[in-house]
PATORPA-510378 format. One line per field, with one value per residue (C-alpha): residue number from 0; residue in one letter; x, y, z negated. Coordinates in steps of 0.5 Angstrom, whole numbers, plus 2048, in hexadecimal, padded with zeros to 3 digits. Each point is the difference from the previous one (the first is absolute). Example, Ala and Ser with C-alpha at 12.3 -4.5 7.8 and 13.67 -1.06 7.14 Angstrom:
k 0 | 1
r A | S
east 819 | 802
north 7F7 | 807
up 7F0 | 802
% end
This chain:
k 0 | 1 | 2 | 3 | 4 | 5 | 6 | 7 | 8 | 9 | 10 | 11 | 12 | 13 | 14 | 15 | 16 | 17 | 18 | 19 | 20 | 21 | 22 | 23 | 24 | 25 | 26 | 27 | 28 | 29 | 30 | 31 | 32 | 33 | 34 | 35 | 36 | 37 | 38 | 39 | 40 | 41 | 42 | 43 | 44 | 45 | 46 | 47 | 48 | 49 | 50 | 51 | 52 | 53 | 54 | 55 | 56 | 57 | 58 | 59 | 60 | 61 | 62 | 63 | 64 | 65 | 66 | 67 | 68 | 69 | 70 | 71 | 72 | 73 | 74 | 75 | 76 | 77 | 78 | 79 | 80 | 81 | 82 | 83 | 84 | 85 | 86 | 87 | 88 | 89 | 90 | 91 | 92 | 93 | 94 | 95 | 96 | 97 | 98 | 99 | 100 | 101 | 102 | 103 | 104 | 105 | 106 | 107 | 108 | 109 | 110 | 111 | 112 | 113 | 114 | 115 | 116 | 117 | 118 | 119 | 120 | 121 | 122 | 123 | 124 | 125 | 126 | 127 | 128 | 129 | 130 | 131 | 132 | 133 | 134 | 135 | 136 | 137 | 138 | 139 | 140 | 141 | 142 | 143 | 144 | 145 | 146 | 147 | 148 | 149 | 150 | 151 | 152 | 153 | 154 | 155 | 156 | 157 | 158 | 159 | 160 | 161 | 162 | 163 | 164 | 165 | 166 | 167 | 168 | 169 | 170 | 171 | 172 | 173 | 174 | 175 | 176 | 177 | 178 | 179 | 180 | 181 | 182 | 183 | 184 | 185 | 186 | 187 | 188 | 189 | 190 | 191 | 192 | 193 | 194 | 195 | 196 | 197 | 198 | 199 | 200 | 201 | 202 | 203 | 204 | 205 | 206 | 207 | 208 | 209 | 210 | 211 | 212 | 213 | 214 | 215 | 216 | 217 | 218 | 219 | 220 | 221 | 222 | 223 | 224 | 225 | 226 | 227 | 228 | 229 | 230 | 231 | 232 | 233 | 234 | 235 | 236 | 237 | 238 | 239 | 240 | 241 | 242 | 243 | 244 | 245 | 246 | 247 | 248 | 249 | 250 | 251 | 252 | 253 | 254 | 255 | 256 | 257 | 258 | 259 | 260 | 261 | 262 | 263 | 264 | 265 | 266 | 267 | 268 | 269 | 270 | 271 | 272 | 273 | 274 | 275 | 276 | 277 | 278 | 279 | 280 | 281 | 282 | 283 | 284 | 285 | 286 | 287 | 288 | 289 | 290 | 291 | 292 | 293 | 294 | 295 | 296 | 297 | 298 | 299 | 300 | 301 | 302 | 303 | 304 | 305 | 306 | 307 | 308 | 309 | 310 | 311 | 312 | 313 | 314 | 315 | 316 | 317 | 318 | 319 | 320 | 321 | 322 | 323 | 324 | 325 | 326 | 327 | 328 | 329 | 330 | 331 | 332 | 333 | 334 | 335 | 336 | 337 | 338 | 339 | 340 | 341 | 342 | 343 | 344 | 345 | 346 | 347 | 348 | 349 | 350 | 351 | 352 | 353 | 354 | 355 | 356 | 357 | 358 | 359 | 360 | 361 | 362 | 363 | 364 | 365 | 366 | 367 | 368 | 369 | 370 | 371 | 372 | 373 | 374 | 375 | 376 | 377 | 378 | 379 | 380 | 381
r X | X | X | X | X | X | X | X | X | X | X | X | X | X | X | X | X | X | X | X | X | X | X | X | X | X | X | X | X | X | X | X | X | X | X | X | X | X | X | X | X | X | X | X | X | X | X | X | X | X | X | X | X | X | X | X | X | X | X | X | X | X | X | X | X | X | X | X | X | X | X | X | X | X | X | X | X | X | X | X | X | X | X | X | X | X | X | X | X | X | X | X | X | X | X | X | X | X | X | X | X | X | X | X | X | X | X | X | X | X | X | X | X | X | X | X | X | X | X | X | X | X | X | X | X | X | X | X | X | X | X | X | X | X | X | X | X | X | X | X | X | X | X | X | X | X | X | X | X | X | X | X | X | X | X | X | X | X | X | X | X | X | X | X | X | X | X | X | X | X | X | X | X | X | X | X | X | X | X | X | X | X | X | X | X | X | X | X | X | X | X | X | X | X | X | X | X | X | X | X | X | X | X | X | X | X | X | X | X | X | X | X | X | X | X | X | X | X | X | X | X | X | X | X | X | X | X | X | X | X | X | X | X | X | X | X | X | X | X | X | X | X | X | X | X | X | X | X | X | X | X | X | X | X | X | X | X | X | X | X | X | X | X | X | X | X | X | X | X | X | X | X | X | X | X | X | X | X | X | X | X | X | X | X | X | X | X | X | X | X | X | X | X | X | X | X | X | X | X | X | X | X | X | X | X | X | X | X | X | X | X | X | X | X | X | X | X | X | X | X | X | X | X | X | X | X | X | X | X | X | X | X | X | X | X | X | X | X | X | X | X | X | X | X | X | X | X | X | X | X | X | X | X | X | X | X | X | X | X | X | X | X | X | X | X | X | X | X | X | X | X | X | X | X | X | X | X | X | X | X | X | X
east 800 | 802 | 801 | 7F9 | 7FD | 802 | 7FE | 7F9 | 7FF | 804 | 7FA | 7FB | 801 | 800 | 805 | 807 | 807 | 802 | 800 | 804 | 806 | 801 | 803 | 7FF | 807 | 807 | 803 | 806 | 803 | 7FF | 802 | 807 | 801 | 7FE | 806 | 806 | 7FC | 800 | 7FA | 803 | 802 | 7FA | 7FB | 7FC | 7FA | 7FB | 805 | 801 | 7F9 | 801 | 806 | 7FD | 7FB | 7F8 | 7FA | 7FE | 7F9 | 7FE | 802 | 7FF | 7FE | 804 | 7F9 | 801 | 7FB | 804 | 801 | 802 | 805 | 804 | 803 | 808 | 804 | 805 | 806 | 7FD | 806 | 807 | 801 | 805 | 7FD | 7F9 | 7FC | 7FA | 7FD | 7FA | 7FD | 7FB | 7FB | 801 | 802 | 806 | 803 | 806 | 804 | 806 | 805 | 801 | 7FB | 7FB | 7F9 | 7FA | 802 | 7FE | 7FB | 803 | 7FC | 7F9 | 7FE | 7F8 | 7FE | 7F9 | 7FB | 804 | 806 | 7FC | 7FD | 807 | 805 | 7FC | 7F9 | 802 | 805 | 7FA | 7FD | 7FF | 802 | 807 | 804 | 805 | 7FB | 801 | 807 | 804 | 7FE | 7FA | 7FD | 805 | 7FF | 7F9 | 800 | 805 | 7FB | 7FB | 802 | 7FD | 805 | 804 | 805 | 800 | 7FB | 7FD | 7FE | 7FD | 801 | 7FA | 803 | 800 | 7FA | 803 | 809 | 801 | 7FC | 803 | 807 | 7FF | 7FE | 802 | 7FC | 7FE | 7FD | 7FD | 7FC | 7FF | 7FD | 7FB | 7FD | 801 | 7FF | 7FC | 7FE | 807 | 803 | 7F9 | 802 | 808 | 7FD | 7FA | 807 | 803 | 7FA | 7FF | 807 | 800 | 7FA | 801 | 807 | 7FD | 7FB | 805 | 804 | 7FA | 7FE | 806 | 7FE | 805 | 7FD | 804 | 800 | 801 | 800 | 805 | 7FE | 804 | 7FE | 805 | 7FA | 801 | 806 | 801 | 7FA | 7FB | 7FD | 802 | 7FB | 7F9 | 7FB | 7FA | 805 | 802 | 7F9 | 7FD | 806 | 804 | 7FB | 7FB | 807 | 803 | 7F9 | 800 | 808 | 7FE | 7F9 | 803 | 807 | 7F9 | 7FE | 806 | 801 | 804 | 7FF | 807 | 801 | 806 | 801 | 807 | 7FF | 805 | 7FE | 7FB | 7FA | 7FC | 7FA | 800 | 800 | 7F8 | 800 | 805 | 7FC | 7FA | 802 | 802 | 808 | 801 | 806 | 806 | 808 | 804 | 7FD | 805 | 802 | 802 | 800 | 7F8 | 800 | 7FD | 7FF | 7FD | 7FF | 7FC | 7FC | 7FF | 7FC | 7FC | 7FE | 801 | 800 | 7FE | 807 | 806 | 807 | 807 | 806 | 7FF | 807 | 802 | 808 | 802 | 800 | 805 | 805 | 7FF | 803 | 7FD | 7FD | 7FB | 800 | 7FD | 7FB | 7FD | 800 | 7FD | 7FB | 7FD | 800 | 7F9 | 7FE | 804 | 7FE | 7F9 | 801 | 7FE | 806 | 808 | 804 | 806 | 804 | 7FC | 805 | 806 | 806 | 803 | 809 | 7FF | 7FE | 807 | 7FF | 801 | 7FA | 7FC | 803 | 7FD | 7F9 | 800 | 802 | 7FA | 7FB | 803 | 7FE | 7FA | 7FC | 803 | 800 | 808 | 800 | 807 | 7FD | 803 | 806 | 807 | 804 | 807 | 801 | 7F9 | 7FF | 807 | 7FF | 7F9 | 804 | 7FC | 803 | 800
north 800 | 807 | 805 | 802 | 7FA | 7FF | 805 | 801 | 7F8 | 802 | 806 | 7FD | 7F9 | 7FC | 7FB | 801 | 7FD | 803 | 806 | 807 | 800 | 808 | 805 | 807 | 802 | 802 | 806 | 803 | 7FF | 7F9 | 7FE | 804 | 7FC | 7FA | 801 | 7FE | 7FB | 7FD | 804 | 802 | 807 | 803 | 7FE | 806 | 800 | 800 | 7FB | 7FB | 7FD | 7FE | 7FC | 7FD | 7FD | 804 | 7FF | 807 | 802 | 808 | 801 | 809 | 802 | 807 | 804 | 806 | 801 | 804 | 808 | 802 | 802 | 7FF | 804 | 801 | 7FC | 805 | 7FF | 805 | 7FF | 7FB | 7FF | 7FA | 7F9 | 803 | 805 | 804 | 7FF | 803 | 7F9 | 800 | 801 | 807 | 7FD | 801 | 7FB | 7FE | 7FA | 7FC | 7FF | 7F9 | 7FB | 804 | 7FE | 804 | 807 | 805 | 806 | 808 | 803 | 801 | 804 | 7FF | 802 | 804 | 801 | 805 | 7FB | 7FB | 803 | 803 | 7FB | 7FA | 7FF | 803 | 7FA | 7FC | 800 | 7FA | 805 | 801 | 7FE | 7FB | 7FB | 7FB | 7FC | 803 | 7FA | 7FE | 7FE | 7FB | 7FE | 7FF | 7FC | 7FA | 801 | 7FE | 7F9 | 7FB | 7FC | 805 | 7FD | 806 | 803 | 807 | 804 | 807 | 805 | 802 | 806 | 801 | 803 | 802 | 7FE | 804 | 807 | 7FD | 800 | 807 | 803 | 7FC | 7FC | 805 | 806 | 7FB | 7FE | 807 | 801 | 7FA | 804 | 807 | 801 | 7F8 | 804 | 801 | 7F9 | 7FD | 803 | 7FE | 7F9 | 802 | 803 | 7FA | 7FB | 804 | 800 | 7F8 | 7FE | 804 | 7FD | 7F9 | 802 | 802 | 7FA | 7FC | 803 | 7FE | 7F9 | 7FC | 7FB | 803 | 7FB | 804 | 806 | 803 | 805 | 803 | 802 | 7FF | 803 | 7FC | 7FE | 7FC | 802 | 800 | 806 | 806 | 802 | 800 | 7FA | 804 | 804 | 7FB | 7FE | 807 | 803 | 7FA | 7F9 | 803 | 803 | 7F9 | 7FE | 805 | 7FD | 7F8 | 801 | 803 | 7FA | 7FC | 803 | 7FF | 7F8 | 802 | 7FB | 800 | 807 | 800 | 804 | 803 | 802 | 7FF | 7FF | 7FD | 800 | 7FA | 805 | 803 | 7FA | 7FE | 807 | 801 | 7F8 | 804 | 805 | 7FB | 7FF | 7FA | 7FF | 802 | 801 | 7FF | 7FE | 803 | 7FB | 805 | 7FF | 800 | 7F9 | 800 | 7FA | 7FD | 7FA | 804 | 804 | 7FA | 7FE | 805 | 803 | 7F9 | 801 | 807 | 803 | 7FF | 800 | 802 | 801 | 7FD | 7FE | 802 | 803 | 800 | 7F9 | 7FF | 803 | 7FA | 7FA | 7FA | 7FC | 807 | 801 | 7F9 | 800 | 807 | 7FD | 7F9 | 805 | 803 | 7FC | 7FD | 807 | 800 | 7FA | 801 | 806 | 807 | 802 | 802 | 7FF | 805 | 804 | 806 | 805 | 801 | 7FB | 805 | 800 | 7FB | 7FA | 7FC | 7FD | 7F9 | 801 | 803 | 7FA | 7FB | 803 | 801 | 7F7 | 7FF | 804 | 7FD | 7F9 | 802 | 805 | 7FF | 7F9 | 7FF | 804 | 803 | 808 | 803 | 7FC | 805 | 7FC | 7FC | 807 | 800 | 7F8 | 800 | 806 | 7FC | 7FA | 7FC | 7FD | 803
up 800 | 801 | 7FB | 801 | 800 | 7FA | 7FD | 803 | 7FE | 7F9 | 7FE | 803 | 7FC | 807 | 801 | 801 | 802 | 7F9 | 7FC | 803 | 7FC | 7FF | 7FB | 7FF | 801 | 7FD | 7FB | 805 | 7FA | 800 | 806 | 7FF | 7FA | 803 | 806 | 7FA | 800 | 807 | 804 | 806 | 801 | 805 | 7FC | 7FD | 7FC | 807 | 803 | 7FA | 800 | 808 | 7FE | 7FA | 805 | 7FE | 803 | 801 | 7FE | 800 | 808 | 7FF | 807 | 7FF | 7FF | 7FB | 7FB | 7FB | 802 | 807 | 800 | 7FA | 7FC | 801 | 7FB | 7FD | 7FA | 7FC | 7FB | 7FF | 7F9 | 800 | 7FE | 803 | 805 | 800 | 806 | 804 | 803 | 807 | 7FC | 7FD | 7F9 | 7FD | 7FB | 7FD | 802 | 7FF | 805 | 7FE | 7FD | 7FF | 801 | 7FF | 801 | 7FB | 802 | 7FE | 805 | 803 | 806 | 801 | 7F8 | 803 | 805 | 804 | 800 | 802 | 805 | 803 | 800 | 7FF | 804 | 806 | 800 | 7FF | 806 | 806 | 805 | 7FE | 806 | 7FD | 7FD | 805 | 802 | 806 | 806 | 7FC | 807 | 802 | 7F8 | 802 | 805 | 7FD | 7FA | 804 | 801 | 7FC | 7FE | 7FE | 7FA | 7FB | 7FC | 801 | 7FB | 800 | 7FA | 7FB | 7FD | 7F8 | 7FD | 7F9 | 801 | 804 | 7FC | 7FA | 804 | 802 | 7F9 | 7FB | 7FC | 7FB | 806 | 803 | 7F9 | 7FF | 807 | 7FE | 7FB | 801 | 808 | 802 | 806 | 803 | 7FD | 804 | 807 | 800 | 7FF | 806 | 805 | 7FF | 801 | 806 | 802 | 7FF | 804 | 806 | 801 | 7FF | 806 | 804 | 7FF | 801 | 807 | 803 | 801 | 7FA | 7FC | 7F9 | 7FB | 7F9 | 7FD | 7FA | 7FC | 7F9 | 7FA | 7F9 | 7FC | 7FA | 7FA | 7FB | 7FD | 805 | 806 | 7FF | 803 | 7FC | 802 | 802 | 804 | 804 | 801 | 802 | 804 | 803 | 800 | 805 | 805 | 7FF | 803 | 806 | 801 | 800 | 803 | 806 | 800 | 800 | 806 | 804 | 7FD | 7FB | 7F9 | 7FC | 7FD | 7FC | 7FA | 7FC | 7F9 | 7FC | 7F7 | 7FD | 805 | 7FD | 7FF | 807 | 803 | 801 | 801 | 807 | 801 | 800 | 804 | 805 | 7FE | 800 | 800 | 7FA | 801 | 7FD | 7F9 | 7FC | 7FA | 7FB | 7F8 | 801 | 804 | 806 | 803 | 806 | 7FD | 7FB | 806 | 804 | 7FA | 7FF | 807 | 804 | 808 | 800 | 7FE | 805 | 7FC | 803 | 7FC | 7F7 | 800 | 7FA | 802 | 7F9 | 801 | 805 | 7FB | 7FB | 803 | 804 | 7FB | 7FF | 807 | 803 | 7FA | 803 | 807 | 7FD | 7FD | 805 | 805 | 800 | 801 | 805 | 804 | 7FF | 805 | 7FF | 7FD | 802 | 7FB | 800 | 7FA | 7FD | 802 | 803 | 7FF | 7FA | 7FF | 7F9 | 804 | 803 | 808 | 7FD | 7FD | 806 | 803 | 7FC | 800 | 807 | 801 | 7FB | 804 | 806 | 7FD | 7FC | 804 | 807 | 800 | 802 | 805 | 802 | 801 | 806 | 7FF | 800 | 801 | 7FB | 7FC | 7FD | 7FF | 7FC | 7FC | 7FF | 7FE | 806 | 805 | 807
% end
């Protein structure tokens, strides 16, 4: 089966040849340290997941449904060891040269309405021109194939992240209360914005198989944003977007929220998001076993392997891939760490994981085999 296939089959609990063996990918920092240890010396954080041989799941078609055109990415100030840094998206933050991970907000450029309506929303409109690849046509035209191998996924936008990442998360709870009319029309730009992208996508006569959308709205403690916020202002336009995924064939609607979502899920599950990634394990225990459990076929899963496991050894390791691999084998679910591959975990170690998944959920297969180098370090013969 191809990668697509496979996938399909996978979240649609349909037969299949054997489960997709994915990963969400590699700190820089990891693969840089990884090197003394025998990974070639091409290899980047993009590249790597390619040598280790993934299956590949998101498939993003290039359409952009953030802000049009970005902002310019500046080094506002050097300060050795870190930098302060205007990003793409007008937010100024903190971040260290070398492993860092999440940077820190010092500074906010939409603070206001007027902010908002001169930097942010003229930015946020279908029309802008760079919303669509250079050569879309001829992407089109291969995408139209239907034996196509790789997945295609259309972007859903961020109704709440992206707003909590241009504020801050303290203006944008004020917002909610001081001026819910603004905070309500941010979140209407952006649905609009979303859903006349997925129409102009559709109209080209592709079949598009998923559609990814972006939150981290949650943290250890739960949603940051109120409950019966969530259901007045974002669960009628997560609606609007999946009705109209619907509409033009599309039923995997995959969403990236990072903390403790556990009471979100039936929310985004009656909303029409049906599917969750990474499932970020976190000290609040995050499960697909547990989830599988209590929502059943109606929720699909990718990622809930919990990373900081892959740190410990190969006794901890076998046992988490032996724990989820009923799920696994029911279908529905793509198993692959809940982050990132962090600098704290050795490449024996990742070595050993990817053999037992190999063995486990991929039923043997000798993933888009790479040759000597990957099988000695693999400890297998080639």
């Amino acid at each position: 089966m191809t990668d697509r296939e496979r996938f399909l089959a996978t979240m649609h609990f349909q037969p299949r040849d054997r489960a997709p063996i994915c990963d969400f990918g590699f700190w820089s920092e990891t693969v840089e340290l990884w090197k003394s240890d025998g990974l070639p010396e091409h290899l980047d954080e993009n590249t790597a997941t390619d040598f280790f041989g993934m299956d590949r799941f998101e498939g993003w078609v290039g359409v952009v449904d953030g802000l049009d055109p970005a902002f310019e990415s500046v080094v506002i100030e050097d300060r050795g060891q870190t930098e302060v840094v205007q990003g793409s998206d007008g937010v100024r933050v903190l971040r260290h040269k070398f492993m860092g991970s999440i940077p820190q907000h010092v500074g906010h450029l939409l603070t206001d309405r007027e902010s908002w309506n001169k930097h942010y929303k003229p930015r946020l409109t279908p029309e802008s021109p760079g919303r669509f690849p250079g050569a879309w046509e001829q992407r089109v035209k291969r995408w139209r194939n239907p034996q196509r191998p790789n997945v295609l996924t259309l972007p859903g936008g961020s109704l709440y992240g992206w707003i909590r990442n241009w504020m801050g998360v303290e203006a944008v709870s004020l917002a909610v209360y001081d001026d819910p009319a603004w905070f309500e029309e941010m979140v209407e730009t952006i649905t609009d914005l979303v859903c006349a992208l997925i129409d102009k996508a559709c109209s080209f006569g592709v079949q598009f198989d998923t559609c990814g959308m972006w939150e981290d709205m949650c943290y250890s403690g739960g949603p940051l944003l109120g409950l019966e916020h969530f259901k007045k202002y974002l669960l009628p336009r997560y609606r609007r977007i999946t009705d109209r995924l619907r509409n033009h064939g599309i039923d995997i609607v995959w969403l990236d929220c990072d903390g403790n979502i556990e009471r979100l899920v039936p929310l985004w599950l009656d909303a029409g998001v049906n599917c969750i990634f990474p499932i970020e394990v976190g000290t609040w225990g995050a499960d697909p076993v547990a989830y599988r459990r209590e929502f059943g076929r109606d929720l699909l899963m990718l990622g809930g392997f919990d990373k900081h496991v892959l740190a410990r050894g190969k006794q901890e390791i076998e046992q988490e891939v032996d724990r989820l691999t009923p799920v696994v084998e029911e279908g529905g679910y793509v198993p692959f760490c809940d982050h990132r591959i962090p600098p704290d975990v050795p490449l024996a170690n990742y070595m050993e994981y990817l053999c037992l998944a190999r063995e486990r959920w991929g039923r043997g297969v000798d993933l888009k085999p790479m040759g000597k180098l990957w099988h000695a370090m693999a400890g297998a013969a080639p």
